[in-house]
N, C-alpha and C positions, 0 to 999 in steps of 0.2 A: 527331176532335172529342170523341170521349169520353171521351178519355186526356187530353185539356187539363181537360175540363168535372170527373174526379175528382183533377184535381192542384189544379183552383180552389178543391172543397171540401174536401181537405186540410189547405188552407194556410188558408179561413175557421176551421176548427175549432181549427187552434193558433192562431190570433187569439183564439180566443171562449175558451178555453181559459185563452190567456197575462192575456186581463182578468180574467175570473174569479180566476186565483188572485194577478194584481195586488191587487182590493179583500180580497181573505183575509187578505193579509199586510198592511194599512196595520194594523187595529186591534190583530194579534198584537205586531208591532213597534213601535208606538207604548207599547202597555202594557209591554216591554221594559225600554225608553228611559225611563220612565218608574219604574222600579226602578232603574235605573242610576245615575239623578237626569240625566238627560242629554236635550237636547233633541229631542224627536223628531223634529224637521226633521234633525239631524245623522243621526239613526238611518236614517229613511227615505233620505238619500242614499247612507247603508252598504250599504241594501237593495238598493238601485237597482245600485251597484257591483260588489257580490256576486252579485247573480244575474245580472248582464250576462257578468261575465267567467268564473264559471262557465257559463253556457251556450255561450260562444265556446270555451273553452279546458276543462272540465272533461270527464271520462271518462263520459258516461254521462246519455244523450238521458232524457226527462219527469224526468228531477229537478230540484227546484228548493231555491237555498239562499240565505239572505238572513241577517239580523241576526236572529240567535237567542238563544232563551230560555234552553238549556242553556248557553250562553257568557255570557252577563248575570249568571245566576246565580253563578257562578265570582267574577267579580269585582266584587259586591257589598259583600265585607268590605274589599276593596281601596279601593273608592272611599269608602265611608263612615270607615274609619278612616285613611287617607291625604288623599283628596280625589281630585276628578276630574280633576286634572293627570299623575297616575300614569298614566292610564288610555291616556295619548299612546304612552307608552313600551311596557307591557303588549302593547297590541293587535298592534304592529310586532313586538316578541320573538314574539309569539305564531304571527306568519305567516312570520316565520325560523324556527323551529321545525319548522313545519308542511310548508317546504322544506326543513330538511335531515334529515325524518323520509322523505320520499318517495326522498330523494336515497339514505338508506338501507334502503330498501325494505321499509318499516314495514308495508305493506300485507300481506304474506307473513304477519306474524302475527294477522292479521285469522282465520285459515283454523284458528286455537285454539279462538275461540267456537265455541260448542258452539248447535243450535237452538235445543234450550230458553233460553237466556242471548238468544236474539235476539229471540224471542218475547216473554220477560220484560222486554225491553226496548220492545220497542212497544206493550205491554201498560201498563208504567209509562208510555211517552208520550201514550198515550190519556188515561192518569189526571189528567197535567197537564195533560191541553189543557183535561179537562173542568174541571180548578178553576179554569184562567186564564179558560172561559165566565161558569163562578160569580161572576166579580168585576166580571162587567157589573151582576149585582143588588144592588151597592153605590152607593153615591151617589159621584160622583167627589170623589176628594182623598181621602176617608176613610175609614171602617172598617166606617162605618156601613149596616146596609141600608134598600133601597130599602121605605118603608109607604106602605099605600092605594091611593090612586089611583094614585101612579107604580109603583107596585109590580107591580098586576095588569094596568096595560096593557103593561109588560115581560114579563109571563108569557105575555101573550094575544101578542103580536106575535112569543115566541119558536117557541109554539103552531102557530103560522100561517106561520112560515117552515118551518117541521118539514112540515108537511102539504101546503104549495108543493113543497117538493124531492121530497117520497114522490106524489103525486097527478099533478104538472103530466106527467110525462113519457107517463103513460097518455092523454094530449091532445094535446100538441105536443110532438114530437119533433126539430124541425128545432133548437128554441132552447134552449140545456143549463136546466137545473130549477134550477140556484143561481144564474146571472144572472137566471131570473125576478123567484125567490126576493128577489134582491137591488135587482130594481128596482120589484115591486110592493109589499115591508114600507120604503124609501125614501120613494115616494110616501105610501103610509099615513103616517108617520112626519113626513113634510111638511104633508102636510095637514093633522094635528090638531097640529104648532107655529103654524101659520096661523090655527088656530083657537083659539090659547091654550093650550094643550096643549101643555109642553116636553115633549119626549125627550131624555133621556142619547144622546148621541152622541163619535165622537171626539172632536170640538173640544172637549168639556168635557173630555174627558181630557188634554188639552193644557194645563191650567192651575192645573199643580202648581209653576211656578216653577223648570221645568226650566233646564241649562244647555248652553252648547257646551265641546267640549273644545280651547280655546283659549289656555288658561293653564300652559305644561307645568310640569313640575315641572323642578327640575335636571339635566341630566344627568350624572350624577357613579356614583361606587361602590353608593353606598347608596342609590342610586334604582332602579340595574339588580338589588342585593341583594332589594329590595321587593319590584320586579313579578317578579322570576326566575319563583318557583312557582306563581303566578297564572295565569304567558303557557304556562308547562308545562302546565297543569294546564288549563287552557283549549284548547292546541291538541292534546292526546289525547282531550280529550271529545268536542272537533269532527271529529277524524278517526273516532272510532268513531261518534258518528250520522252523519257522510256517509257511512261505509260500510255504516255498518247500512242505512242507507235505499237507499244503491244496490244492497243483495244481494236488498232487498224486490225491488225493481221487477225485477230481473234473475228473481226467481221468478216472478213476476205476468205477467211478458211471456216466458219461455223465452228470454231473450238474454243477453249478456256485456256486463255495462260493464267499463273499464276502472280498476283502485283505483289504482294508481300515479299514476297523469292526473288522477284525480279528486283527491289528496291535493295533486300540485305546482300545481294550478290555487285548491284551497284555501286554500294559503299563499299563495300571488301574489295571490288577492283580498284575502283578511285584513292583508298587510303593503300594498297599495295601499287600501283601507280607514284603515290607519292612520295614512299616511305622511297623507289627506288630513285627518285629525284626526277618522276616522268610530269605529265600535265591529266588535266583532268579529261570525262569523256563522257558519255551515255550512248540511249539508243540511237540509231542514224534511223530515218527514214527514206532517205534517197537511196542510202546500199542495201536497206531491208527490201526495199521495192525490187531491186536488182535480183536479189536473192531467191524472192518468191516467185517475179517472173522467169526465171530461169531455173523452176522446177522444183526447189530444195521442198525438205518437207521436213527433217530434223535438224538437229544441233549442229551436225557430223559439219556443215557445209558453212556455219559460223564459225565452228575452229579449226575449219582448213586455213579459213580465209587469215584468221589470225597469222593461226601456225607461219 
């Protein structure tokens, strides 16, 4: 009975686990999609994709990898001076690529970086995650920042989700401190639009006039010529943060993921991503963090979060 009763809360905590870093990744990915110029419904079903069939098929249990920022960024100049028809082609090179870098056991040279280079690496990711936070204190669509009143109840509610996650766990401990977090500044956040009081939320972020990637371009010479070093360039960036982030976790926990598994399961998401006309993605390190801090220890809690 007691071996049933700690395998039932194993599997509630990669539940609680896999939602938690579900709601992490809608606002990361949404804001994304939203650089890309591309609809963030298309994005979030890239998301969904990615991190289901990484969790099924990739090398390497609490990681989680979805439509990513370092891969949007890449093909930015793509989409703005081409159009977002390119981006059909791009994302599908980019996940061929990514298969036949596994196929030649690209992962071997992974074992060149050096620590410090890894370090400097999640050092720089910390940095962008915290300017992609900074762009919630914007007014959505624009440039502009949030004044007065919307301003400092955006300060106070970030305030107070801060002090939810560092406080709540010294009281309950059974319920992880960022679902609190995440359903007590919701309600706040509820209440006073109920009250007249908007808050910036996603859905404003959704109303930039986004598009789907629905329109290809041709497929001809000079369209493969275009995305060539885009999809290159994109599927080396995405194999070094999934494997940076899988060597994190392989420190943090004393275990071995596998890089070879983890890069052809890469490419197989990113080219089934793109075949269904979504964007590209890899490892995250900001939701893997999530993940591990809040308990997970297999796959189960990556393909909740998908799911």
């Amino acid at each position: 009975m007691l071996e049933i009763k700690d395998q039932d809360t194993k599997i509630a905590n990669e539940i609680w686990a896999g939602i938690i870093v579900s709601i992490a990744l809608i606002p990361e990915i949404i804001s994304f999609a939203l650089l890309l110029g591309v609809s963030p419904i298309v994005a979030l079903y890239s998301g969904a994709i990615i991190a289901m069939i990484m969790a099924l098929f990739g090398g390497r249990s609490i990681m989680v990898s979805a439509a990513a920022g370092s891969v949007a960024v890449i093909f930015i100049p793509l989409v703005q001076n081409y159009g977002v028809g390119y981006l059909f082609y791009a994302i599908i090179l980019m996940g061929l690529f990514q298969i036949i870098f596994a196929f030649l056991n690209i992962d071997y040279l992974f074992k060149l970086i050096s620590k410090p280079i890894m370090l400097s690496f999640v050092n720089g990711l910390a940095i962008i995650i915290l300017f992609a936070q900074v762009r919630q204190f914007k007014v959505p669509g624009t440039q502009e920042w949030l004044i007065g009143k919307d301003l400092w109840i955006m300060f106070g509610l970030t305030i107070l989700t801060i002090l939810i996650i560092k406080q709540i766990p010294k009281i309950i401990k059974k319920i992880p401190a960022t679902l609190m977090a995440l359903l007590i500044i919701t309600l706040i956040s509820l209440v006073l639009d109920y009250s007249g009081v908007h808050i910036y939320n996603v859905m404003d972020m959704t109303k930039n006039g986004a598009t789907n990637i629905d329109k290809h371009a041709p497929l001809n010479l000079t369209t493969l010529q275009i995305v060539f070093i885009p999809a290159l360039s994109a599927a080396l960036v995405a194999i070094v943060e999934s494997l940076l982030t899988l060597n994190l976790i392989d420190d943090l926990t004393n275990t071995k993921g596998e890089k070879k598994k983890e890069v052809y399961a890469l490419g197989s998401a990113n080219l089934l991503s793109g075949l269904l006309g979504g964007v590209g993605g890899c490892g995250m390190i900001g939701q893997t963090m999530i993940n591990y801090s809040n308990g997970a220890k297999k796959k189960l809690s990556s393909f909740i979060a998908g799911l």
